[in-house]
N, C-alpha and C positions, 0 to 999 in steps of 0.2 A: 710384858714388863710388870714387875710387881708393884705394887701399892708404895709410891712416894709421898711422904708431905714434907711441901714447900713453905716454910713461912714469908709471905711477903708482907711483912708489916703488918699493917691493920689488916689486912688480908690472907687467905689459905689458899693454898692447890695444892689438891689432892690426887693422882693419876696411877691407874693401877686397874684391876680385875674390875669388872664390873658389881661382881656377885660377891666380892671382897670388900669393897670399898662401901655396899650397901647397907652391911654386918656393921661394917668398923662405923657408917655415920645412921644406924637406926635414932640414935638419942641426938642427933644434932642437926636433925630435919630446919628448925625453925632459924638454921645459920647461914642455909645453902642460898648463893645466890645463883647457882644455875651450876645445871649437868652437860653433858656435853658425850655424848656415846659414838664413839668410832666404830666403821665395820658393821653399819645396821643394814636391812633390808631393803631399806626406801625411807627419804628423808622425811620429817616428821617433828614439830613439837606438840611439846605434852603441858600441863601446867598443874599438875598432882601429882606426888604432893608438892613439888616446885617445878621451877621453870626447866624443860628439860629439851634436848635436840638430840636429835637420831640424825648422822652423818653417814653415807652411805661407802666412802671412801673405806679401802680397806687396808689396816694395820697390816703390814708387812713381819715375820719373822714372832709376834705372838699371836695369841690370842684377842678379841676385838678389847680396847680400852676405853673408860672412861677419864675424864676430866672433871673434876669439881672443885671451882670455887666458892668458896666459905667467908661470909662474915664474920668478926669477933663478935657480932649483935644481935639481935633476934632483927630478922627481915622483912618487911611487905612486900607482896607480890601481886600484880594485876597479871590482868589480859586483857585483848582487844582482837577480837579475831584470830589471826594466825601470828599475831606479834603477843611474847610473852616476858614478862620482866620480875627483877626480885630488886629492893631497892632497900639500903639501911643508912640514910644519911650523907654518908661522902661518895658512895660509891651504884653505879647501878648498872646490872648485868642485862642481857635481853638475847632473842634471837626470835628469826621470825624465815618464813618459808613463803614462797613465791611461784605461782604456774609461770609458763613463759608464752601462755599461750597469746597474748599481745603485741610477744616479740620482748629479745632480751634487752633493750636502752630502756622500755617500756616496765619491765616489771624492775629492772636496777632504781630505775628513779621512782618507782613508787614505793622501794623496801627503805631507800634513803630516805625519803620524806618522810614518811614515818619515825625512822630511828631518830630523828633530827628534831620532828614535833614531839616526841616523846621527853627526850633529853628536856627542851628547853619547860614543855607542861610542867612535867617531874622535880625541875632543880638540877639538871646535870646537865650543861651544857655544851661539856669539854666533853670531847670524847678523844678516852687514849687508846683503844685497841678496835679495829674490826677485821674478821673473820670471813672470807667470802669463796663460796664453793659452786662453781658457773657450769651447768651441764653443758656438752659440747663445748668445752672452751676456747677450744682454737678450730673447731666449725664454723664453717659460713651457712649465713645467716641471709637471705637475699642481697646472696656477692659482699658480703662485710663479714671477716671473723666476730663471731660470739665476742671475744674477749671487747673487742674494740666499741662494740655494740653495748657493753656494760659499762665502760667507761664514759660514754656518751652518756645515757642516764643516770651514773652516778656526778658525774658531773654539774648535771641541769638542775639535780635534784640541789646542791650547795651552793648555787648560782642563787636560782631563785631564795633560798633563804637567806644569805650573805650577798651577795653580790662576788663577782670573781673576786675584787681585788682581798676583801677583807677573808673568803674562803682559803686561798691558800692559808692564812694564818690558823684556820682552825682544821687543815688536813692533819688525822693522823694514822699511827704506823696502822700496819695493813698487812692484808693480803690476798689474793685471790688464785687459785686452783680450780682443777680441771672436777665436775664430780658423775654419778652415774644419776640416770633419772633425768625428767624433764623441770627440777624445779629448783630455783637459785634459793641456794642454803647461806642465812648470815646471822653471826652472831657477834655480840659486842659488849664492852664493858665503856662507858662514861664516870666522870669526877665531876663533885659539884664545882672544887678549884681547880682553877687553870692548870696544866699539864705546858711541860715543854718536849715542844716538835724539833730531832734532828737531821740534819743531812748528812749526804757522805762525802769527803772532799773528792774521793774516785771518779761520783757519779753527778752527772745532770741531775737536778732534781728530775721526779719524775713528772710531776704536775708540769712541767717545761720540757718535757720531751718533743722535737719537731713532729709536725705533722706527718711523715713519713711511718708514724705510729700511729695514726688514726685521727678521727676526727677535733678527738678530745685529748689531751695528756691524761693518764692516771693521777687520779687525785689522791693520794698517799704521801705523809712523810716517811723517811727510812726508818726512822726508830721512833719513840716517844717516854718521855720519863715524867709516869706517873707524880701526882701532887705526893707531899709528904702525907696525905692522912688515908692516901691506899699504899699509904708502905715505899714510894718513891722507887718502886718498880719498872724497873726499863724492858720495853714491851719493843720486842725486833721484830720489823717489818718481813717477808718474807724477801730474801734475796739470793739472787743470781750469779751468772756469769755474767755481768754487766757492767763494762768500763764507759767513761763517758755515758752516750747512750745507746751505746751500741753493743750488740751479743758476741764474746769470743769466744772462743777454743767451738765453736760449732762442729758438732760431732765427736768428741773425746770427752769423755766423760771425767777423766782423771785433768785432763784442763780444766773443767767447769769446775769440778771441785775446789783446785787451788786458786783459782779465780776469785770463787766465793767466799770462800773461807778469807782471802787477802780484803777483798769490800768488807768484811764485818769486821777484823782487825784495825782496819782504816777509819769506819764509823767509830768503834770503839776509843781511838787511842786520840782522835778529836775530842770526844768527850761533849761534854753540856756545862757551858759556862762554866771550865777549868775543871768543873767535880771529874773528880776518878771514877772511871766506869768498866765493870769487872773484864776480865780477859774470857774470849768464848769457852774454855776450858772451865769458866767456875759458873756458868750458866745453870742456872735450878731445872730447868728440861728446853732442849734443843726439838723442834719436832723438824722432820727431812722429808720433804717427797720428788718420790722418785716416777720417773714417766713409765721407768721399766723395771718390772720388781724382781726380774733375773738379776740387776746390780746391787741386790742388796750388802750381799756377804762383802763386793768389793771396797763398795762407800763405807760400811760396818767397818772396816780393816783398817782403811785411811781414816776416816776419822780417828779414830782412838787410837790411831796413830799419832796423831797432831794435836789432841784436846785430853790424853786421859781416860781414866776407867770412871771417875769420878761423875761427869757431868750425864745426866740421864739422860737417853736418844730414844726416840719415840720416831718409829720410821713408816709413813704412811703412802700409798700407791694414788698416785693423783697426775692429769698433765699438769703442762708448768704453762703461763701466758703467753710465751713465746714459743711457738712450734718447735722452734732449733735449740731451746731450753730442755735439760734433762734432768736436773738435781736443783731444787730449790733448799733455803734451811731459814726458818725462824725460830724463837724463844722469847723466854723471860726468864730474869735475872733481878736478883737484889740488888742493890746501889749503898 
């Protein structure tokens, strides 16, 4: 994929070559709030010259990609062990890596607690985006899938600092994938103002998913529409073939996709308190993962079948949370 810049407002993303995009931002180091590298060897952050993660997942159909987002400001940036952040005011980006050797509810709820004391130490409370890459993800785990097993400590983790009821208010959009390696990969971006969390009429929320899903529901909203001073960016949750709360077209992949693509139409055309919110076709990058990267060329076809040449797709090899899941699709988009 070549070198894209996305303006979101007070914010940049940038996505493209790795070795392109380092050329194009040598003089604009002190803007970066964080890197983001697809297709690495083994997961990994770095915190020089900024906050940076190695994603082990691999980009399907090019060469490995990075992600960068940009402040209009010059940034501060800490550390604290394996959690790294860059922070200018309204806005604060992070990512942080995790052994699993605890057990996976075990290292979810210690990456959440963290992101969560961070946010509030820092001045950023709200949080509009998290990124989460779950080794084994639909593995059992002594007799519980992985996946089910992170939602339990991601869970405990927003209990104990809110309490359930006031928590679902501050879940927001999300996503969580399959990745290689033993160690839970998450990255995220927080607002010092409040952000608003959307649903989708199609679907169950998921934080209210029955028990039949595991112990915990996923604490996730389906979308979230950044405050106005990160650009009022609407940040899509990662979604499915998922009506109600339950998985269709199981095993057909050209279902899952019309499935999908119809839930994000749906969230879309609901909107956020009446505001007009863009059609998937004007998305600034759609990123897709796929369980099996033999289907690429077919999803490639359909898509840009339905959405256009116009909106950039970024197609990454990952499992999806549900085993009988085959195509996931998140983004960002302007508002």
């Amino acid at each position: 994929m070549s070198a894209s810049e996305r303006a979101l407002g007070a914010l940049e993303l940038r996505v493209g070559d790795p070795a392109r995009l380092a050329a194009e931002l040598a003089g604009e180091r002190e803007r970066i709030l964080l890197e983001v590298g697809f297709g690495a060897a083994a997961a990994a952050v770095g915190a020089e010259p900024g906050p940076r993660l190695s994603v082990p997942n691999r980009v399907l159909g090019s060469a490995p990609a990075t992600e960068v987002w940009l402040s209009p400001r010059p940034v501060t940036r800490g550390r604290r062990g394996d959690l790294v952040w860059a922070e200018d005011g309204e806005a604060l980006f992070g990512c942080l890596t995790r052994e699993l050797g605890g057990g996976t509810a075990a290292a979810a709820r210690s990456v959440f607690e963290e992101m969560l004391a961070l946010g509030d130490e820092r001045g950023y409370p709200h949080l509009v985006r998290v990124w989460n890459f779950v080794p084994g993800i639909n593995e059992e785990e002594r007799g519980t899938e992985r996946y089910r097993l992170f939602n339990v400590g991601r869970a405990a983790a927003f209990d104990e600092r809110y309490g359930e009821r006031e928590a679902e208010r501050r879940f927001s959009a999300s996503s969580a994938v399959g990745t290689a390696g033993a160690r839970l990969v998450t990255y995220f971006a927080a607002a010092a103002a409040p952000a608003s969390h959307l649903g989708n009429p199609r679907q169950v929320h998921a934080y209210r998913y029955p028990a039949e899903y595991g112990p915990r529901a996923p604490s996730f909203a389906r979308a979230t529409v950044a405050p106005a001073a990160l650009g009022g960016a609407l940040f899509l949750s990662g979604t499915a073939s998922v009506a109600g709360h339950e998985t269709r077209h199981a095993g057909s992949l050209d279902g899952q996709l019309d499935e999908t693509l119809l839930n994000i139409e749906s969230l879309l055309a609901a909107g956020a308190a009446g505001a007009a919110l863009p059609a998937p076709g004007d998305f600034d990058l759609l990123r897709v993962y796929l369980r099996d990267p033999g289907t690429l060329a077919r999803v490639e076809e359909r898509l840009r079948r339905r959405l256009g040449e116009r909106v950039p797709l970024l197609f990454v090899e990952a499992d999806i949370c549900r085993a009988d899941l085959l195509v996931e699709i998140e983004g960002v988009a302007l508002t």
